[in-house]
C-alpha positions as CSV (number, residue, x, y, z in Angstrom):
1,X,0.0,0.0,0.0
2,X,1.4,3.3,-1.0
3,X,2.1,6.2,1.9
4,X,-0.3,8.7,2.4
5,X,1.0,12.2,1.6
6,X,1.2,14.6,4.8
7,X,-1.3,17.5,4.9
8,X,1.6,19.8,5.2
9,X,3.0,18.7,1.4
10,X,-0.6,19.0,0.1
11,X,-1.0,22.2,1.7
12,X,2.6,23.8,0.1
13,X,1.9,22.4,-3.1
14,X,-1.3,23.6,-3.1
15,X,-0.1,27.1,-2.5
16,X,2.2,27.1,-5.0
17,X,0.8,25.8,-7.8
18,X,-2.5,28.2,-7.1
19,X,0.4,31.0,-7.2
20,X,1.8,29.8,-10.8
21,X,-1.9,29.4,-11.5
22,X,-2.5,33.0,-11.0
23,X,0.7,34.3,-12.5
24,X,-0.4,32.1,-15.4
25,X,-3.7,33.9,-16.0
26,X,-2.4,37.0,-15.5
27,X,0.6,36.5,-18.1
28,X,-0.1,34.0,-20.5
29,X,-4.8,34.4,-20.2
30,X,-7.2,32.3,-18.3
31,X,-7.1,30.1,-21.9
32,X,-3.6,28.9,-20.3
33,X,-3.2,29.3,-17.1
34,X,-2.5,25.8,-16.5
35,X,0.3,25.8,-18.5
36,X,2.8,27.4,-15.3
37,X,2.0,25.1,-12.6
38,X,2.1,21.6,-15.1
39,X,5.5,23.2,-16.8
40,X,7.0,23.5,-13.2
41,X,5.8,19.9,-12.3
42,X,7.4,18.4,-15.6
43,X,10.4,20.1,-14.9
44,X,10.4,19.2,-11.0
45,X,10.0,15.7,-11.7
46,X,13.2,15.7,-14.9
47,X,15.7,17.2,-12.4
48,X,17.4,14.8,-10.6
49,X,16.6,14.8,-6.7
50,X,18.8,16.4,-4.3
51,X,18.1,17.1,-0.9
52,X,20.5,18.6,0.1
53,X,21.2,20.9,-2.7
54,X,19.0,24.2,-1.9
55,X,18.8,25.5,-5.9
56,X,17.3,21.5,-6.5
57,X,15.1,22.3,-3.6
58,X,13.8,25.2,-5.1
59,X,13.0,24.3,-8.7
60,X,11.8,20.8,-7.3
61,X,9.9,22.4,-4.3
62,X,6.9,20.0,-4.9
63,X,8.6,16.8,-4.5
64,X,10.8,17.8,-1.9
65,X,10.4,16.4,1.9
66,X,7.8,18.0,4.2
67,X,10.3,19.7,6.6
68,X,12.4,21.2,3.9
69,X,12.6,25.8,4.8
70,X,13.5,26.5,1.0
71,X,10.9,24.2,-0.7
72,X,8.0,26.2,2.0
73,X,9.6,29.8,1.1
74,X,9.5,29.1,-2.8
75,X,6.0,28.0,-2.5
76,X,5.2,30.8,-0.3
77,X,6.8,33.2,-2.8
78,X,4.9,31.9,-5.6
79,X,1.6,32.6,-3.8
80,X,2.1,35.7,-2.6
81,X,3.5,36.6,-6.1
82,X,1.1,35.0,-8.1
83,X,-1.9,36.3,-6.6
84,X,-0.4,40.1,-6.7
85,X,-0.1,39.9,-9.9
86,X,-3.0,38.8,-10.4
87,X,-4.6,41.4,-8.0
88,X,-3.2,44.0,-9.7
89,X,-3.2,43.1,-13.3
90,X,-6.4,40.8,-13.7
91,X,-6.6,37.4,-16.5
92,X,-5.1,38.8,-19.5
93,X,-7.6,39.5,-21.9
């Protein structure tokens, strides 16, 4: 039986990838907003993992381990930018 992923890792991801989301639409239109947060996920999951390696840990911040501070503040950037953006600039049209 496969683990069960902490609520902590869906919680960062989910964070994240709302932020790309919103950066997405504001950038690229609501047409393709999806592309940011699936273009980050295919590249998270090409680079090779490194734990301890804080630039892996920021490009791979969805797959990295619960407890990891640069994974969190990358995610946490992303939101806060992402939705700014977004705030201030609206879906482009």
């Amino acid at each position: 039986m496969a683990e069960r992923p902490e609520a902590a890792l869906l919680l960062r991801a989910s964070a994240g990838l709302t932020g790309l989301a919103a950066l997405g639409a504001a950038l690229c239109g609501a047409v393709y907003a999806w592309t940011p947060p699936i273009g980050w996920l295919a590249v998270s999951l090409i680079v090779p993992q490194r734990p301890d390696d804080v630039l892996w840990t920021a490009v791979g911040w969805p797959l990295a381990a619960t407890d990891s501070a640069p994974a969190a503040w990358t995610a946490g950037l992303l939101l806060a930018v992402g939705t700014g953006v977004y705030a201030v600039r609206g879906p482009l049209r």
